[in-house]
C-alpha positions as CSV (number, residue, x, y, z in Angstrom):
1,X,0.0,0.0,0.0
2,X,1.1,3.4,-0.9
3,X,1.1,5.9,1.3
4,X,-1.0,9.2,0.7
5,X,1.5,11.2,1.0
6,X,3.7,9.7,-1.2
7,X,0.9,9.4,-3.6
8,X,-2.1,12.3,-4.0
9,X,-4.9,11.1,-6.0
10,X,-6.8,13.2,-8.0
11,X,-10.5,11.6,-8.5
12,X,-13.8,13.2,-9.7
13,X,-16.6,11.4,-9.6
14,X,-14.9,8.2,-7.5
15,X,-13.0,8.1,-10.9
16,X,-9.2,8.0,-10.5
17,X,-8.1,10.7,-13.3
18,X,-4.8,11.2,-12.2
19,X,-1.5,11.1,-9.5
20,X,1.1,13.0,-8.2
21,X,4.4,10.7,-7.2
22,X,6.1,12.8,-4.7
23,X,8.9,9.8,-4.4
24,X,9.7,10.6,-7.9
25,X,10.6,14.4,-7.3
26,X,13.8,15.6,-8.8
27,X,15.7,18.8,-7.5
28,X,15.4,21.6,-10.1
29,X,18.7,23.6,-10.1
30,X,18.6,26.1,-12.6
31,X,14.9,27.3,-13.5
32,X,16.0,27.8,-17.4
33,X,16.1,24.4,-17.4
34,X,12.2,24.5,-17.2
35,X,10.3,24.3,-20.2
36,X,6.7,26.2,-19.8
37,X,3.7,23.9,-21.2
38,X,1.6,25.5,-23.4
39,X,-1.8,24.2,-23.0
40,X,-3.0,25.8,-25.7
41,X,-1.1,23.8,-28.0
42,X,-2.9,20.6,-27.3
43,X,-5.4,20.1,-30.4
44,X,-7.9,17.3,-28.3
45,X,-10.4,19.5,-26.5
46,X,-11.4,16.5,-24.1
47,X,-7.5,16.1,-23.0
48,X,-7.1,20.3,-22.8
49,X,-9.9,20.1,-20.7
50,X,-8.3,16.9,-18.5
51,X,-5.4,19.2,-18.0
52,X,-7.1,21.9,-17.2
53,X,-8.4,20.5,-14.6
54,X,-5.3,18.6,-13.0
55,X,-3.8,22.6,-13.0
56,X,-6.8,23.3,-11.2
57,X,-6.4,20.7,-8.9
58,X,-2.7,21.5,-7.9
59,X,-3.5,24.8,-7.4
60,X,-6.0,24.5,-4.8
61,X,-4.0,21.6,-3.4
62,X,-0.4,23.8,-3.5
63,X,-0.1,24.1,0.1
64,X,-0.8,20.4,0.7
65,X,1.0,19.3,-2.4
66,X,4.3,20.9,-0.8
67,X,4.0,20.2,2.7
68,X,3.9,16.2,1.6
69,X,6.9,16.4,-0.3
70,X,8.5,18.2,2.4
71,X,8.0,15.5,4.9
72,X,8.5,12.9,2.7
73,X,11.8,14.4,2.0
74,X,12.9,14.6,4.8
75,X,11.7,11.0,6.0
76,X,13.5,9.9,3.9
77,X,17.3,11.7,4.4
78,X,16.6,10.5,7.7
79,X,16.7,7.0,6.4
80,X,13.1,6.5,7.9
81,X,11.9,2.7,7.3
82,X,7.8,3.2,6.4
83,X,7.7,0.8,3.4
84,X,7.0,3.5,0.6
85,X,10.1,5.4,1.7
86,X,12.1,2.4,-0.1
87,X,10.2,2.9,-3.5
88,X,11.5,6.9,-3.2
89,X,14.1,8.2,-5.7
90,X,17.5,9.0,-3.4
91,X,17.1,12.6,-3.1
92,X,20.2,13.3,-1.9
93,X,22.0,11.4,-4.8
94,X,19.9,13.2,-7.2
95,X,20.8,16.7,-5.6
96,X,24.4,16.1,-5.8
97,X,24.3,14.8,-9.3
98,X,22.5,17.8,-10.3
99,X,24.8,20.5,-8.6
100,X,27.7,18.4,-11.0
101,X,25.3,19.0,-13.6
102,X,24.8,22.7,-12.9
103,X,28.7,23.9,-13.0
């Protein structure tokens, strides 16, 4: 079982339309490296309209959003053992790698 906070599930409906992995987050250096998407360039209206509303989703749920991958970060630098701490990317490994990557 996943935890909810390394998982937020986005559901409408009791459908599941979409997920959030917070233990796949990757440190983000240099924001240049961040390449804006342009929803407006999506030609399907239903699938623009699925993104629109997974934006709208993660911006009411910001707050909440960032405070889990807070704690999850830092459960697991502190080597915590919940089981879905063990299916998180090494944080620490990927920070490092990407300060080398920055220079």
């Amino acid at each position: 079982m996943i935890s909810k906070m390394a998982l937020l599930e986005w559901c409408l409906d009791n459908k599941l339309l979409g997920t959030i992995k917070l233990g796949c987050m990757i440190p983000i250096f240099d924001e240049t490296l961040i390449s804006y998407y342009d929803i407006n360039s999506e030609k399907g209206i239903k699938y623009k309209a699925l993104v629109r509303k997974e934006l709208e989703f993660i911006y009411i749920n910001k707050e909440l959003i960032l405070k889990n991958a807070k704690k999850l970060y830092q459960q697991k630098i502190k080597n915590m053992s919940m089981g879905y701490i063990k299916n998180t990317v090494d944080f620490l490994l990927l920070e490092e790698k990407g300060k080398e990557y920055s220079k």
